[in-house]
N, C-alpha and C positions, 0 to 999 in steps of 0.2 A: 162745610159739611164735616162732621165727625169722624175719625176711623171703621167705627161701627155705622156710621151710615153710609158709606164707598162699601162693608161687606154687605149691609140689608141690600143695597141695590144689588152687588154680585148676585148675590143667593135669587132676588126678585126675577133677574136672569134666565138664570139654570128654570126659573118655575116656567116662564113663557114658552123657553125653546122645547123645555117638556112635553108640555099641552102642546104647542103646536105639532110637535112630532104624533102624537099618541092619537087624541081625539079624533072622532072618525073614522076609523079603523079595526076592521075584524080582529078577530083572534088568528085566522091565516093570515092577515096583510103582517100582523104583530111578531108574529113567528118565522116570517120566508126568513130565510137564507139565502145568499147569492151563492154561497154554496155551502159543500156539510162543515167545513172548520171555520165557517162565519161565523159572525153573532148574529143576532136578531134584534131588533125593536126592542120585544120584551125583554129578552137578555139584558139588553145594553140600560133600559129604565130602570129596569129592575137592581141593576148591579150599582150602579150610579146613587141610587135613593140607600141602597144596602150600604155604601162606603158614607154617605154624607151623616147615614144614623148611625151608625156606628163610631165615624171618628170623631161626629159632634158630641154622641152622648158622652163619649169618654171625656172630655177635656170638660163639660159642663157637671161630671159628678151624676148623670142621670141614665135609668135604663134606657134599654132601646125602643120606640117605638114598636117597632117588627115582634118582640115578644110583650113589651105591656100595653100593646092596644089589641094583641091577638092578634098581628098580619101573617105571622106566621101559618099559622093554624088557616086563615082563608084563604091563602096562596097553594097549602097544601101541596108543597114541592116536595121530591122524595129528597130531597141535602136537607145538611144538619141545621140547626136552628143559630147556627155561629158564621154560617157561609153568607159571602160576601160577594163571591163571584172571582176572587181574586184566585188564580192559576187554574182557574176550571177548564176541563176537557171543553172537546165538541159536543159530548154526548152530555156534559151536563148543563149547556147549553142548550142545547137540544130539550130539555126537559123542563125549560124554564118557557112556560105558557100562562097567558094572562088577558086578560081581558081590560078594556081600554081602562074603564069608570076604574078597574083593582090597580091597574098601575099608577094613574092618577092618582086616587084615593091613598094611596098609599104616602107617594113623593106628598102629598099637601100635608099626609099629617107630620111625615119626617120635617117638611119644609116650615111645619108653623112652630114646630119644638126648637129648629133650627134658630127660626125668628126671635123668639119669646128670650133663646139664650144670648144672641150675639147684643138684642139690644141693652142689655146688662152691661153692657164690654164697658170701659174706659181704654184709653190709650196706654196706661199703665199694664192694663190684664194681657194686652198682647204679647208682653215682652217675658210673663212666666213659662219656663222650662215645661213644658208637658210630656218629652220624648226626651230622654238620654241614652237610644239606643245607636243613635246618629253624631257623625261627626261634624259639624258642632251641632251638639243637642236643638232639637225643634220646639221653635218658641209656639205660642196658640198663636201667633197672628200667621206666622208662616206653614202652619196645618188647616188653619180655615183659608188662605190661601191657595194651598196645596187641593183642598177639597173643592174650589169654586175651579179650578184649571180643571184637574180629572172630571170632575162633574160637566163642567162646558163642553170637556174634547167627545166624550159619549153623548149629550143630548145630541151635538153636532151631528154623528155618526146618523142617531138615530132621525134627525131630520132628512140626514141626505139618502139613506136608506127609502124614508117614506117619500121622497119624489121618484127613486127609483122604483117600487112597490106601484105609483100613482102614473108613473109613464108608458108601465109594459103591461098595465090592467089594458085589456079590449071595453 
């Protein structure tokens, strides 16, 4: 197997525990809270799909899904069209509501931009500098990396949220 194919399976990953967390589920089950400075479901999808399009497109040269496919505009969050979720309040947390098929829909189409770029990769493309604001500068195998860990530790969250969400329903 390839480099780029240990990341296609990673990312194939992050897609399953996705859907398994999401599907099924209201716009309440999506939103609880275990309490107000938790995340939520949708929070936690939504931030995860928001880091993988953003730090894929950067290193692929390409916009971001979330404004040139319009998700912005259908999610119709009141944050800025650059928010990622990264050091968000409670309350902006809080404000982040979505419906299963939008979050889905969303992660598949960041996940198939994802796809289309990594299978491009050679073993040579991972070892170029993409970040030098890090000691020692961040290679692209060590950011799509970086993006398959943070992405896994939230789907995670969000799985184990929906068995709690799925065991205290009557």
């Amino acid at each position: 197997m390839t480099s780029a194919g240990v990341l296609l399976d990673a990312f194939g990953r992050i897609r399953e525990v996705v859907h398994e967390a999401v599907d099924g589920l209201g716009e309440k089950e999506l939103g609880f809270r275990v309490d107000p400075g938790a995340n939520s479901i949708s929070w936690l999808v939504w931030h995860l799909t928001r880091v993988q399009d953003d730090h894929v497109a950067d290193v692929a040269g390409l916009e971001q899904v979330w404004t040139a496919d319009g998700w912005y505009e259908r999610f119709g969050l009141p944050l800025g069209k650059r928010a990622t979720g990264y050091g968000d309040s409670a309350d902006d947390v809080a404000v982040v509501q979505a419906a299963a098929e939008l979050l889905t829909g969303y992660y598949d189409a960041v996940h198939e931009q994802s796809l289309r770029y990594i299978e491009t990769l050679t073993d040579a493309d991972l070892t170029r500098i993409v970040d030098t604001r890090w000691d020692p500068p961040v290679t692209l195998g060590v950011r799509l990396v970086s993006v398959i860990s943070d992405d896994l530790q939230h789907a995670g969250q969000a799985a184990y949220l929906r068995g709690v969400i799925l065991r205290t329903q009557p």
